[in-house]
PyMOL CGO cylinders between C-alpha atoms (Angstrom):
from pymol import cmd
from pymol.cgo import CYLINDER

trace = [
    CYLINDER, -1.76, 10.01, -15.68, 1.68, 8.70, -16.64, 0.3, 1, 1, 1, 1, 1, 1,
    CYLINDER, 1.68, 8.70, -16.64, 2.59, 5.19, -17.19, 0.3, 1, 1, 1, 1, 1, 1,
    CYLINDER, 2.59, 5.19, -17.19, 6.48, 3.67, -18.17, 0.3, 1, 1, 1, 1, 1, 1,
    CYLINDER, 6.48, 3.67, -18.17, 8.57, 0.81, -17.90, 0.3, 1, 1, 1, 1, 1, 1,
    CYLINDER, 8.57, 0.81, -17.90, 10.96, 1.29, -14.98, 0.3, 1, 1, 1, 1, 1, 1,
    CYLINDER, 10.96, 1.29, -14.98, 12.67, -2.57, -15.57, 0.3, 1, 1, 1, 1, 1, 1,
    CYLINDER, 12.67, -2.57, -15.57, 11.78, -5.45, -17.69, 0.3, 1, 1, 1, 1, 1, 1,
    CYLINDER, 11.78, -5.45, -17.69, 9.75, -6.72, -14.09, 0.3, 1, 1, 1, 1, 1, 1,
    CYLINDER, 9.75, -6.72, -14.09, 8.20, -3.66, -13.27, 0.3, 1, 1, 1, 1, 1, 1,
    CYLINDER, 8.20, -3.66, -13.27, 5.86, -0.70, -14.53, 0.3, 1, 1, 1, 1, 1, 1,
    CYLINDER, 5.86, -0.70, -14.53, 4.66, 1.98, -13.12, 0.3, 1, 1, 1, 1, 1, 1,
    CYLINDER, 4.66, 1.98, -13.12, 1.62, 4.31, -12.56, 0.3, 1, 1, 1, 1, 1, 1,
    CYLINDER, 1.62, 4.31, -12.56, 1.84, 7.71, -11.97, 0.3, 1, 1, 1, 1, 1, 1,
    CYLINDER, 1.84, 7.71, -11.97, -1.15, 10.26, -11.21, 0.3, 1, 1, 1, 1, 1, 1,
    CYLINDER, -1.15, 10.26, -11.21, -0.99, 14.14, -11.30, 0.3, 1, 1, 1, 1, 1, 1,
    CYLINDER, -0.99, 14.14, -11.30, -1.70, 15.45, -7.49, 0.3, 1, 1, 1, 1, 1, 1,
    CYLINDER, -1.70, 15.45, -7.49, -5.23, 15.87, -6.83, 0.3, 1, 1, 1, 1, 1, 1,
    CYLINDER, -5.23, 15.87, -6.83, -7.29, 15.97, -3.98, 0.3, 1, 1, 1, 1, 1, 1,
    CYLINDER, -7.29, 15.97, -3.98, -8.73, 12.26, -4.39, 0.3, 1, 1, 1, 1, 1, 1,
    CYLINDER, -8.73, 12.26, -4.39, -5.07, 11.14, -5.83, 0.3, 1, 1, 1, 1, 1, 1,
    CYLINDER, -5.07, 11.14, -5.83, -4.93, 8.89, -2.63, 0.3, 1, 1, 1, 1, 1, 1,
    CYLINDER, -4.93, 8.89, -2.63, -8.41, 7.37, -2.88, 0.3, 1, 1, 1, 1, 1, 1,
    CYLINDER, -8.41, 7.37, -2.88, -7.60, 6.47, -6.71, 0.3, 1, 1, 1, 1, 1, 1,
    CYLINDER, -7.60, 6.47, -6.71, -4.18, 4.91, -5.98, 0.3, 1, 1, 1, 1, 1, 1,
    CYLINDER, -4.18, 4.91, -5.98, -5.59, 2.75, -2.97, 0.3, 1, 1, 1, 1, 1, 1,
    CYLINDER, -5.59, 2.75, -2.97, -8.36, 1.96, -5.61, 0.3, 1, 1, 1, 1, 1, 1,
    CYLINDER, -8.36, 1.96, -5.61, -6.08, 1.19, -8.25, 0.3, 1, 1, 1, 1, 1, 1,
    CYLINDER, -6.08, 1.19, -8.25, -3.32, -1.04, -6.33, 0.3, 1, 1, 1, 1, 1, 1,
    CYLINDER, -3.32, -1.04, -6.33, -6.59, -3.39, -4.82, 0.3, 1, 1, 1, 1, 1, 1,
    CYLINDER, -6.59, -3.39, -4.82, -8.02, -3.65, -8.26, 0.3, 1, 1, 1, 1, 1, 1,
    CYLINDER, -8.02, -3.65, -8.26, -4.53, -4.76, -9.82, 0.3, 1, 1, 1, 1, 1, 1,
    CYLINDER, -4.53, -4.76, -9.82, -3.76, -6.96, -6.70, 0.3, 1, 1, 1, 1, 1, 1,
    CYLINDER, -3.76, -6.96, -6.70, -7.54, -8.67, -6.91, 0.3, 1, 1, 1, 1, 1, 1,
    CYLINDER, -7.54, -8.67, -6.91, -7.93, -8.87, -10.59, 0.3, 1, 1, 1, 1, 1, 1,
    CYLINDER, -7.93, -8.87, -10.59, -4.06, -10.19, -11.92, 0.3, 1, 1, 1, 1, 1, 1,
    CYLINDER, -4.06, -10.19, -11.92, -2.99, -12.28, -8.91, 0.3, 1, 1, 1, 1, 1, 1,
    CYLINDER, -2.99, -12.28, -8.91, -1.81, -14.69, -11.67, 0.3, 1, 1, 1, 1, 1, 1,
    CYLINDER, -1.81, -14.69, -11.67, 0.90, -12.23, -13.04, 0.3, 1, 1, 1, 1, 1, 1,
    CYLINDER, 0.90, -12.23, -13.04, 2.28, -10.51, -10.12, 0.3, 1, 1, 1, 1, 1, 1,
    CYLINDER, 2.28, -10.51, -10.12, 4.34, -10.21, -7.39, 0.3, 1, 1, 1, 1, 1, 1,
    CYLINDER, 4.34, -10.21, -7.39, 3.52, -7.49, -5.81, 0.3, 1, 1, 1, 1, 1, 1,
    CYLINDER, 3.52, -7.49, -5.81, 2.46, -3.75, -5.49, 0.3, 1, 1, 1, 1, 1, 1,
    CYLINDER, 2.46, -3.75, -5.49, 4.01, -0.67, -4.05, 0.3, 1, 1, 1, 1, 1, 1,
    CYLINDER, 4.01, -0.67, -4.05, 3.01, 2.46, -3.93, 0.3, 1, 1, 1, 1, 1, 1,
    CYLINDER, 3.01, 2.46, -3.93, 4.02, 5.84, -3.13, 0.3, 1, 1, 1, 1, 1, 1,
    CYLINDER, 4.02, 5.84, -3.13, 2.04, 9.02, -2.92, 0.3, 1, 1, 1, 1, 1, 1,
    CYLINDER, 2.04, 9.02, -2.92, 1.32, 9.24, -6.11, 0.3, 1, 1, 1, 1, 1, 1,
    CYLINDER, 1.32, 9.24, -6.11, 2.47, 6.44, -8.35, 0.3, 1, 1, 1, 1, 1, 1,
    CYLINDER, 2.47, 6.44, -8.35, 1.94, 2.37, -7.83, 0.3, 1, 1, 1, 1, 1, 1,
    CYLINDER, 1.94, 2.37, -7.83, 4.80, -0.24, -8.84, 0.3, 1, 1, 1, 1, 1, 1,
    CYLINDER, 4.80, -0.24, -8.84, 3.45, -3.16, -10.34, 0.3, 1, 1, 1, 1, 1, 1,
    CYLINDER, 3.45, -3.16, -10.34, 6.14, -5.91, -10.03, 0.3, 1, 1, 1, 1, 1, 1,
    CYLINDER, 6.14, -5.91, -10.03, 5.54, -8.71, -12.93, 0.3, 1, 1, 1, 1, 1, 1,
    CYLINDER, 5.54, -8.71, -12.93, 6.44, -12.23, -12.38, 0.3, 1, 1, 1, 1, 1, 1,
    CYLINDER, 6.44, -12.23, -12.38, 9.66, -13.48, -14.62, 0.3, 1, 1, 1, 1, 1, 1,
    CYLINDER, 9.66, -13.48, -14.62, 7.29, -16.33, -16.27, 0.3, 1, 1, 1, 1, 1, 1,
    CYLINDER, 7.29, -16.33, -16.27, 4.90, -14.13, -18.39, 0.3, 1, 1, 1, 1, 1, 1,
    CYLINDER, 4.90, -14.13, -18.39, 5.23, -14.53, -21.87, 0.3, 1, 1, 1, 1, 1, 1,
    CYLINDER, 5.23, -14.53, -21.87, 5.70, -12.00, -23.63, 0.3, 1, 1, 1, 1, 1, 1,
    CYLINDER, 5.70, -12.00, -23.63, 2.47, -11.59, -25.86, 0.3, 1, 1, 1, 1, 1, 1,
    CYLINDER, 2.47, -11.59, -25.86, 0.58, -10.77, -22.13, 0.3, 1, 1, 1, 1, 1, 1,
    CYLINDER, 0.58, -10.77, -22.13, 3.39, -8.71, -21.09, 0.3, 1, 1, 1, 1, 1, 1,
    CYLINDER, 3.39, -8.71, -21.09, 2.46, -6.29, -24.09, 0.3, 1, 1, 1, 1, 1, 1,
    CYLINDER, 2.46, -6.29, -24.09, -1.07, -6.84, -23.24, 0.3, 1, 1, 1, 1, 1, 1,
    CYLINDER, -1.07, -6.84, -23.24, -0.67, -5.65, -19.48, 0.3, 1, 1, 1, 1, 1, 1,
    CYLINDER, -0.67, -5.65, -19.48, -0.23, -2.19, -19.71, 0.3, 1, 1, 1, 1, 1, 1,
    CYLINDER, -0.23, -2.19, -19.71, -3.16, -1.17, -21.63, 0.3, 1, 1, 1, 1, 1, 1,
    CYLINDER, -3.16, -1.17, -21.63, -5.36, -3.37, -19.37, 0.3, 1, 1, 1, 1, 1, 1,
    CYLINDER, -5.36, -3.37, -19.37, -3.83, -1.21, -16.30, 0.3, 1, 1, 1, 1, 1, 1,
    CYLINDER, -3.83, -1.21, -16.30, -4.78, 2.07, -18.41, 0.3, 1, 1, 1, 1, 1, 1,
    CYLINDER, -4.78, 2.07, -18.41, -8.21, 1.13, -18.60, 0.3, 1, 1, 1, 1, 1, 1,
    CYLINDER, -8.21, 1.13, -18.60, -8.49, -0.23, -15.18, 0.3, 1, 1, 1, 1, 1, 1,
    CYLINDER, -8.49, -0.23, -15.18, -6.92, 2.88, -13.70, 0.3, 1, 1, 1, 1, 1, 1,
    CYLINDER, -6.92, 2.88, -13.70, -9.37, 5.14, -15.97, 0.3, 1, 1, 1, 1, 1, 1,
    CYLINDER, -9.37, 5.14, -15.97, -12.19, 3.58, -14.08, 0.3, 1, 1, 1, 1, 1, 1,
    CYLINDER, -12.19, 3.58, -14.08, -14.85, 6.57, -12.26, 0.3, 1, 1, 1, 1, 1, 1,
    CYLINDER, -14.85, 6.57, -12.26, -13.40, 6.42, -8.51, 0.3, 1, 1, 1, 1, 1, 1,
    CYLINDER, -13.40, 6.42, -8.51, -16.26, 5.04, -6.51, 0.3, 1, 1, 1, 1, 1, 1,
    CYLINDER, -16.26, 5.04, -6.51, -17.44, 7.80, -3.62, 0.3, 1, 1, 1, 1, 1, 1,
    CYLINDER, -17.44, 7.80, -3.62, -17.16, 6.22, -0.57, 0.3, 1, 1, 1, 1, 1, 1,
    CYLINDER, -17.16, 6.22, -0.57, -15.38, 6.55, 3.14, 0.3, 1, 1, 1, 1, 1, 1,
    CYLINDER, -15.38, 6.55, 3.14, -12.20, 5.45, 3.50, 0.3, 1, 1, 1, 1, 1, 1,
    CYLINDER, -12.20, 5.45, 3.50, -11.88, 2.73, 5.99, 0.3, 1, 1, 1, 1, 1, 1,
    CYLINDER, -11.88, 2.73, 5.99, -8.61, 2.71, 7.51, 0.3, 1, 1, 1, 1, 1, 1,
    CYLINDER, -8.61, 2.71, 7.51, -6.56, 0.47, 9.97, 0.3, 1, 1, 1, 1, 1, 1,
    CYLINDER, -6.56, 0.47, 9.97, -5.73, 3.60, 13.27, 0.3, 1, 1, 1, 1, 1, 1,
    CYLINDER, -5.73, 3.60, 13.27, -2.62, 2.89, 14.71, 0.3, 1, 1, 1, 1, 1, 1,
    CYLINDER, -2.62, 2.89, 14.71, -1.79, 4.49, 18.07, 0.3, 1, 1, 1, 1, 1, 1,
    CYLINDER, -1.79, 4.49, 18.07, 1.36, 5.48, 18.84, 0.3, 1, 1, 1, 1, 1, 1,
    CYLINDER, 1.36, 5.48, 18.84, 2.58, 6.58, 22.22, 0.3, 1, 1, 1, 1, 1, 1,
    CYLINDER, 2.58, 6.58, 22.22, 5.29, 9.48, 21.73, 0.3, 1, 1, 1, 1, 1, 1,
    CYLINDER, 5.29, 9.48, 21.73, 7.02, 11.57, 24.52, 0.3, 1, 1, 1, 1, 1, 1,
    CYLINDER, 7.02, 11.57, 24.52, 7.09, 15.32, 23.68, 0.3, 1, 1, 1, 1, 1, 1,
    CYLINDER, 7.09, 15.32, 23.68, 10.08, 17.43, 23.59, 0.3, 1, 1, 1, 1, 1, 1,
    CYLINDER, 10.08, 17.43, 23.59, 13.43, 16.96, 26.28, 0.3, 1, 1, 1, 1, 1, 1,
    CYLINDER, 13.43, 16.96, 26.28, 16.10, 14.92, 25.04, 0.3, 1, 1, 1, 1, 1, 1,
    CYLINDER, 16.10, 14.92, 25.04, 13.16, 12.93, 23.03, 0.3, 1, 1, 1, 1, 1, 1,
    CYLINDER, 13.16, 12.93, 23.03, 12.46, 16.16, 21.35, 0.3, 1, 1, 1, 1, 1, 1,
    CYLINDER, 12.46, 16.16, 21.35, 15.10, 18.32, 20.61, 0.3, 1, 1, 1, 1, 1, 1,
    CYLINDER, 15.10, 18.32, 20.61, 13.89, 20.29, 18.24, 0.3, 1, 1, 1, 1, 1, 1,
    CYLINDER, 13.89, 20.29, 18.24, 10.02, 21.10, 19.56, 0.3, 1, 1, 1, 1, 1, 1,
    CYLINDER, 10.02, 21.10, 19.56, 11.39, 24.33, 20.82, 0.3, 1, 1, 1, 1, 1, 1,
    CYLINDER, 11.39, 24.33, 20.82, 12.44, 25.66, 17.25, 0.3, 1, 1, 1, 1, 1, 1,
    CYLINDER, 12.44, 25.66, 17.25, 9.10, 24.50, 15.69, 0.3, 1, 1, 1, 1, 1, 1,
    CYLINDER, 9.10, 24.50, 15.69, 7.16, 26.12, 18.79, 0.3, 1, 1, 1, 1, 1, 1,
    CYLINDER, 7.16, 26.12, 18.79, 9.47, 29.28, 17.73, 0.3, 1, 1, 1, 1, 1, 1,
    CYLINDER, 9.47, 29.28, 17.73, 9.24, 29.22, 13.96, 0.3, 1, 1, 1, 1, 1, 1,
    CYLINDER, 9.24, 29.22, 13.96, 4.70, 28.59, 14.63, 0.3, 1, 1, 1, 1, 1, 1,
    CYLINDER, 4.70, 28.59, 14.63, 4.70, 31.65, 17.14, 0.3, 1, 1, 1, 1, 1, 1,
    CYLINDER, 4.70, 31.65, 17.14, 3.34, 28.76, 19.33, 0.3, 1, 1, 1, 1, 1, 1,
    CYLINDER, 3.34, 28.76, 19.33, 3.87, 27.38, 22.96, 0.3, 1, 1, 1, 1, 1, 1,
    CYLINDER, 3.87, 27.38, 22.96, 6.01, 23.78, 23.00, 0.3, 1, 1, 1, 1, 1, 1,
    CYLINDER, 6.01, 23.78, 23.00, 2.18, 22.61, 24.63, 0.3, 1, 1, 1, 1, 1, 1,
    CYLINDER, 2.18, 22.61, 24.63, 0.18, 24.33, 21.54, 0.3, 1, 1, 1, 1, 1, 1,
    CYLINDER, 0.18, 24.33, 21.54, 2.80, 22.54, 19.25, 0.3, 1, 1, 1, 1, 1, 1,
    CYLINDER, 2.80, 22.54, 19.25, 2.37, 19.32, 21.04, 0.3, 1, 1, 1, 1, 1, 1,
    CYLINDER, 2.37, 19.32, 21.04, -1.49, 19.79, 21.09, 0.3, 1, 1, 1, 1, 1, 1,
    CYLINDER, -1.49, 19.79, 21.09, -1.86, 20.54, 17.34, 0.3, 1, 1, 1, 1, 1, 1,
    CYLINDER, -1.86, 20.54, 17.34, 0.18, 17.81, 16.51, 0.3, 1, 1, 1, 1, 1, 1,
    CYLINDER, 0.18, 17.81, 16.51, -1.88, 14.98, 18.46, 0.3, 1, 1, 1, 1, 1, 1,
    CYLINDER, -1.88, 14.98, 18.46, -5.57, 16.35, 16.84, 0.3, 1, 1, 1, 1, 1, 1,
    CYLINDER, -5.57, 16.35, 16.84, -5.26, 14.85, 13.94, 0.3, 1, 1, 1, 1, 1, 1,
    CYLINDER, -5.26, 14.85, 13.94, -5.16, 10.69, 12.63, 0.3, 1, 1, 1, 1, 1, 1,
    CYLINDER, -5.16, 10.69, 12.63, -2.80, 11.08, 9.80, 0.3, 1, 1, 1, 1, 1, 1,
    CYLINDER, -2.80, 11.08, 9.80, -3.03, 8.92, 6.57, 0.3, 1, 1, 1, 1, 1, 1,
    CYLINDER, -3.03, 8.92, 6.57, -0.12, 7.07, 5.64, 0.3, 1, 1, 1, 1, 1, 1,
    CYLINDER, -0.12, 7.07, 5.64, 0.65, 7.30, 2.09, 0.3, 1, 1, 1, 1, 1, 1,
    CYLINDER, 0.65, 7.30, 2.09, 3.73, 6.01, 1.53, 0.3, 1, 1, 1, 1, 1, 1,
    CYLINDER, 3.73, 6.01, 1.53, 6.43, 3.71, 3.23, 0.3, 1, 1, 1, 1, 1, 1,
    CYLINDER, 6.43, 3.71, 3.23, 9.97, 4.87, 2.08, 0.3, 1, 1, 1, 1, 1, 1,
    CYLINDER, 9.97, 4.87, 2.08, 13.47, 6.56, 3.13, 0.3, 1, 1, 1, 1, 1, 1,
    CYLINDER, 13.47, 6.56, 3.13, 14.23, 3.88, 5.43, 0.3, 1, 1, 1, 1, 1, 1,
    CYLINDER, 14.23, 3.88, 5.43, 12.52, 0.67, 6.03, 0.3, 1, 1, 1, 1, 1, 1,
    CYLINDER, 12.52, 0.67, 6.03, 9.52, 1.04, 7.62, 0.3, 1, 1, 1, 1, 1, 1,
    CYLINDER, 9.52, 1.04, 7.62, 9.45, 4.82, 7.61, 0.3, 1, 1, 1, 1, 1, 1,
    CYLINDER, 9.45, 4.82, 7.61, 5.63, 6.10, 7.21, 0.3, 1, 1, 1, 1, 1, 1,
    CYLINDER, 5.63, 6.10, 7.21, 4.93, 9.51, 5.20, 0.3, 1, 1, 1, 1, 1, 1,
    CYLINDER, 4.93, 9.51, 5.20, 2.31, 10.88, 6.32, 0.3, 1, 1, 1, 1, 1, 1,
    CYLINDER, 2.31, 10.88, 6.32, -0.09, 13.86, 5.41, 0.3, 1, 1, 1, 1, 1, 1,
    CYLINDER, -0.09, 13.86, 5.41, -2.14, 16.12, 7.12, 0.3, 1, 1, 1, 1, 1, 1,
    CYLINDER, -2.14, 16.12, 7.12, -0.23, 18.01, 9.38, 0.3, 1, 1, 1, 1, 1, 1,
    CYLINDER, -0.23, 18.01, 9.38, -1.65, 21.18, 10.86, 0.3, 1, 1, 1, 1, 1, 1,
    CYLINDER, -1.65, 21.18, 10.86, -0.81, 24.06, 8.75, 0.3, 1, 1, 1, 1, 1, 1,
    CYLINDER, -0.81, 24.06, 8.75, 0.29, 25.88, 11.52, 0.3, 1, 1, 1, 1, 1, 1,
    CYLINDER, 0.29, 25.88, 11.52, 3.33, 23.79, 12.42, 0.3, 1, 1, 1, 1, 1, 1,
    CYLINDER, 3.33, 23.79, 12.42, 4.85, 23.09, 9.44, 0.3, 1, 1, 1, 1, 1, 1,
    CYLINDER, 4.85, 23.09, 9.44, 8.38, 23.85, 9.78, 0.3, 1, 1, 1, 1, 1, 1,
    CYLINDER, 8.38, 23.85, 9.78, 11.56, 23.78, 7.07, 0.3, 1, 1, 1, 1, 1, 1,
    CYLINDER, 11.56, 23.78, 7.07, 14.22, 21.02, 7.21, 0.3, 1, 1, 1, 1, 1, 1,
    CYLINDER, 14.22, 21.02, 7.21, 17.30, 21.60, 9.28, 0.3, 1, 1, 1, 1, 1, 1,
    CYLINDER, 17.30, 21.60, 9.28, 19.89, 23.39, 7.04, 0.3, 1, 1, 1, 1, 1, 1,
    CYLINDER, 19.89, 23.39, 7.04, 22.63, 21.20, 8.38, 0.3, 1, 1, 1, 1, 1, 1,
    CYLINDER, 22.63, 21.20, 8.38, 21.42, 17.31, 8.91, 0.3, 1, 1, 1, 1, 1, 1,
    CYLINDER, 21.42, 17.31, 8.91, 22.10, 15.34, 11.80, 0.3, 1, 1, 1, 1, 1, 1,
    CYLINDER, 22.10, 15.34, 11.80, 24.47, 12.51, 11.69, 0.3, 1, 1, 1, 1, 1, 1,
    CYLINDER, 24.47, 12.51, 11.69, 22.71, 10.21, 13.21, 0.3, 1, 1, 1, 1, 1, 1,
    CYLINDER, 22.71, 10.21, 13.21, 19.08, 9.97, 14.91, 0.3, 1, 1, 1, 1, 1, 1,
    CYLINDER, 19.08, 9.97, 14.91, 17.27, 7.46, 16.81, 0.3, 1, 1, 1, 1, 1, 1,
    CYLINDER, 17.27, 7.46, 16.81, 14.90, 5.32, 15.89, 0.3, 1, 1, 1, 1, 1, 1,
    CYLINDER, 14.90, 5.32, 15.89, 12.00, 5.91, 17.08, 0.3, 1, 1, 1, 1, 1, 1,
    CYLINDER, 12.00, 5.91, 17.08, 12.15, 9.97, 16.25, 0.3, 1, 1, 1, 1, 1, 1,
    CYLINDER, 12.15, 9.97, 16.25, 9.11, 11.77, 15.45, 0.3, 1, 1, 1, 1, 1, 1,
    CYLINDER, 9.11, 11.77, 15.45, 9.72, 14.51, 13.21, 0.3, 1, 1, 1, 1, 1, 1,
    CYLINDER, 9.72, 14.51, 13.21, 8.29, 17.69, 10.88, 0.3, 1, 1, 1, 1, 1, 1,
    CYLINDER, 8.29, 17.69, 10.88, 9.53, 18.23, 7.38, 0.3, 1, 1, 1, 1, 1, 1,
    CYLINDER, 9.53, 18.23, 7.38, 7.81, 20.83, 5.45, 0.3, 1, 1, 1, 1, 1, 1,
    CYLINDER, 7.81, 20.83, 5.45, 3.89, 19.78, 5.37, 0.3, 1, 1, 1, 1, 1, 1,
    CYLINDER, 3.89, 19.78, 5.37, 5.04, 16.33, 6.08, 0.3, 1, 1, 1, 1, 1, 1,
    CYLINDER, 5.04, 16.33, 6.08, 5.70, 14.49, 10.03, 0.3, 1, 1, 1, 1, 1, 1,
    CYLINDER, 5.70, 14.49, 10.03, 7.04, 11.10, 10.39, 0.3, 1, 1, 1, 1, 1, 1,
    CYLINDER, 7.04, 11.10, 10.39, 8.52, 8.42, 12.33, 0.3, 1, 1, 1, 1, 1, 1,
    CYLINDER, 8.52, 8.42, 12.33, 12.08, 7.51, 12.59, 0.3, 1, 1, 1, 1, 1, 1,
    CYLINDER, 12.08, 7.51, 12.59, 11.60, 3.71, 11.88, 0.3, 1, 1, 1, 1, 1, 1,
    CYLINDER, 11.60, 3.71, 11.88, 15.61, 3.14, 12.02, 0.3, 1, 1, 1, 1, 1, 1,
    CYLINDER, 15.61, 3.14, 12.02, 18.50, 4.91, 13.66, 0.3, 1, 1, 1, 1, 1, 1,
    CYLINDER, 18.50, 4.91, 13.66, 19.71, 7.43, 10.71, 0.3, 1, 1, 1, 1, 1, 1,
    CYLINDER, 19.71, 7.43, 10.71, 21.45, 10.58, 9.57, 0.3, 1, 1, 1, 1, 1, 1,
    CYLINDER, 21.45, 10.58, 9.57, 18.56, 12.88, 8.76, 0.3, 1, 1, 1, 1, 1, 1,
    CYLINDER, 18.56, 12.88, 8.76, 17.71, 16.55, 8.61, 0.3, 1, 1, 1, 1, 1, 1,
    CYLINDER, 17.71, 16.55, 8.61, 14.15, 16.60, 9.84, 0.3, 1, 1, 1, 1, 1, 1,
    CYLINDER, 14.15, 16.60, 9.84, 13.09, 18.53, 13.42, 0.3, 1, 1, 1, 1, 1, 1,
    CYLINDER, 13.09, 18.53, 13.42, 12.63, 16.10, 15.92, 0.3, 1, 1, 1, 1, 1, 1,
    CYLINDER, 12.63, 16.10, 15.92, 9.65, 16.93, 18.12, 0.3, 1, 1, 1, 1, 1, 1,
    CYLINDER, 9.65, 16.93, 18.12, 9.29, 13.97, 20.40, 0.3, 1, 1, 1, 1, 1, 1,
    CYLINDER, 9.29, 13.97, 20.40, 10.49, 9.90, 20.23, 0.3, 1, 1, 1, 1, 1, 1,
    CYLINDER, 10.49, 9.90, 20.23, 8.52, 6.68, 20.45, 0.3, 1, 1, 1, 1, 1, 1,
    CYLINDER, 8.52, 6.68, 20.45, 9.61, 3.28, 21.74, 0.3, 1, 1, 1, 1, 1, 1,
    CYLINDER, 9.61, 3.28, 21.74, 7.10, 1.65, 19.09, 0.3, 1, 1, 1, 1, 1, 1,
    CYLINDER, 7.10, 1.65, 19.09, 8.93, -0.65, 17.12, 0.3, 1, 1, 1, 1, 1, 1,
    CYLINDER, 8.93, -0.65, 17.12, 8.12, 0.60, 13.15, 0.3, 1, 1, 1, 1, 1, 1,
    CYLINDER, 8.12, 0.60, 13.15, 10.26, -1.94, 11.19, 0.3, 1, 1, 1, 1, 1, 1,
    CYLINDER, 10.26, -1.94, 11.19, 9.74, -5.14, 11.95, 0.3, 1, 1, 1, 1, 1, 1,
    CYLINDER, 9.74, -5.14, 11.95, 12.39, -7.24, 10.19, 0.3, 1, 1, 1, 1, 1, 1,
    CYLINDER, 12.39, -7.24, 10.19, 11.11, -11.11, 11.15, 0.3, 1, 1, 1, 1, 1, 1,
    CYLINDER, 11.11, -11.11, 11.15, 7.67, -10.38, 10.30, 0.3, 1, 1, 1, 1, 1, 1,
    CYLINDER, 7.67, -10.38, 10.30, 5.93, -10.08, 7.15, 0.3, 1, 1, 1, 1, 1, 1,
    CYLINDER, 5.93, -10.08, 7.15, 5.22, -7.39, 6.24, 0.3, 1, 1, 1, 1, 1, 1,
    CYLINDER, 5.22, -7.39, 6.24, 8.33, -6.44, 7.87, 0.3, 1, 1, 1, 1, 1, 1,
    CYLINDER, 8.33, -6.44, 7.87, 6.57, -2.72, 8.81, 0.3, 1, 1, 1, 1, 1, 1,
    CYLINDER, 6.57, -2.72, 8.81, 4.12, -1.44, 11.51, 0.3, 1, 1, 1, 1, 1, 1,
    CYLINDER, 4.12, -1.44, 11.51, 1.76, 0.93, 8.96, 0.3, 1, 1, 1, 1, 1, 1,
    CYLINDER, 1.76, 0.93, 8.96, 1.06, 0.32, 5.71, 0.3, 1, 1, 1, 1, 1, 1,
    CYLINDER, 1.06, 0.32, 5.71, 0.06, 2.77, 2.50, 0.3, 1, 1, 1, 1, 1, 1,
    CYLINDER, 0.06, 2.77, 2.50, -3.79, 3.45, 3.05, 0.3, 1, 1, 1, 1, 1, 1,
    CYLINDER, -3.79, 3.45, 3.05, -3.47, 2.99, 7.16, 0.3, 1, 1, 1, 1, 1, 1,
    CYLINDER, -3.47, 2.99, 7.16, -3.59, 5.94, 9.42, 0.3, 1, 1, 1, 1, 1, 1,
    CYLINDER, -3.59, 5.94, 9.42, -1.66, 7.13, 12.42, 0.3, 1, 1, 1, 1, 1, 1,
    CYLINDER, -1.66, 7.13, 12.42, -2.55, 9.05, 15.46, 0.3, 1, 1, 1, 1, 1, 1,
    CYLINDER, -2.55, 9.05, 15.46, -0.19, 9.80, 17.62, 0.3, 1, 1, 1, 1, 1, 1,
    CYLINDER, -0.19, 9.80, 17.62, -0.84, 10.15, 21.84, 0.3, 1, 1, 1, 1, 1, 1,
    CYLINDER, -0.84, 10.15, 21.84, 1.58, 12.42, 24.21, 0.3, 1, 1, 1, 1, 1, 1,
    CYLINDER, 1.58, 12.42, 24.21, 2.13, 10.85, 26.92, 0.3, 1, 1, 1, 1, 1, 1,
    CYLINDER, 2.13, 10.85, 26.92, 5.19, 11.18, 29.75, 0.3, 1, 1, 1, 1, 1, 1,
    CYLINDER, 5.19, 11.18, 29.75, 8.88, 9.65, 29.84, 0.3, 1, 1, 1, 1, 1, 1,
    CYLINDER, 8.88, 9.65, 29.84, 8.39, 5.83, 31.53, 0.3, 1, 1, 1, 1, 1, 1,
    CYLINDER, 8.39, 5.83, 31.53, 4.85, 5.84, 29.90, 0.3, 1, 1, 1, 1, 1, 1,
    CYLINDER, 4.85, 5.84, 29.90, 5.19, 4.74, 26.30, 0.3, 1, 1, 1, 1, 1, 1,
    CYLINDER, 5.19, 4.74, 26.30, 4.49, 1.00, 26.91, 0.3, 1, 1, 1, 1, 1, 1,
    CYLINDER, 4.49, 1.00, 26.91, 2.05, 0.93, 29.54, 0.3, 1, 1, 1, 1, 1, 1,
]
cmd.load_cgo(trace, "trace")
């Protein structure tokens, strides 16, 4: 565990990778958020660190103080217990001019576009981390067998909307931008959602689970 200043308003928690660094961070952030309301803002996390953002008011005897109390909270013995997260469903149409790219990862797998497409809809992937673009989930969990490298030349622009495999990692397109991700399939779910608060679909610590489903049917 690593812990700095990044501004005079904000410090920052980072844990090593583990394989219950997730369950600690979501335990972490709700502890900080319930227990010193009074002296933040907010949190944000990523997939392995938290940003705690300090309100300008705090004198500066508790702003020394607030660190160490962090330490200790975040040294607390993670309680074992299920992780209860908020599914979100997300309708996606599967390869075609929504999908450019499914045929390469089908290729690079050794996989039918249909295996590729079936693989990809078995599992409810945990979000844990919004970033890139507004409203762009990270999420983890991807089948093994369809990982698949970044594009060595990125697009210019792509849709929002694009569903995509980097590495280990898929995601959602949130916003219409250059990127160098293979896009598998496109949804017209709306991820960033700039006149609401919070202005994004998924949050860090919700879960994704995405349904195939055939051009004309994404909103019924």
């Amino acid at each position: 565990m690593h812990s700095f200043w990044l501004s005079e308003t904000c410090w920052i928690l980072r844990l090593e990778e583990a394989a219950d660094t997730e369950q600690r961070l979501r335990q972490i952030e709700t502890a900080i958020q319930q227990e010193f309301s009074e002296e933040i803002v907010e949190t944000v996390s990523t997939t392995q660190s938290i940003g705690v953002y300090i309100k300008p008011c705090i004198s500066t005897k508790k702003l020394e103080e607030l660190p160490e109390l962090w330490r200790q909270l975040a040294n607390r013995k993670v309680v074992e217990q299920e992780v209860v997260r908020n599914v979100i469903q997300i309708p996606v149409v599967y390869g075609g001019e929504e999908g450019p790219d499914l045929e390469i990862v089908a290729e690079h797998a050794g996989l039918t576009p249909q295996e590729v497409i079936e693989l990809h809809t078995s599992v409810i992937y945990p979000v844990r981390m919004i970033g890139f673009a507004p409203g762009f989930p990270y999420l983890s969990g991807l089948p093994e067998a369809i990982h698949a490298p970044r594009k060595t030349t990125p697009r210019s622009s792509i849709p929002a909307g694009s569903v995509g495999i980097a590495g280990g990692q898929t995601g959602v397109y949130s916003i219409s931008t250059p990127g160098g991700w293979q896009i598998i399939g496109r949804t017209t779910t709306e991820l960033f959602l700039p006149d609401q608060q919070p202005p994004s679909l998924a949050q860090a610590g919700d879960a994704i689970q995405f349904v195939a489903v055939e051009r004309g049917e994404e909103d019924a």
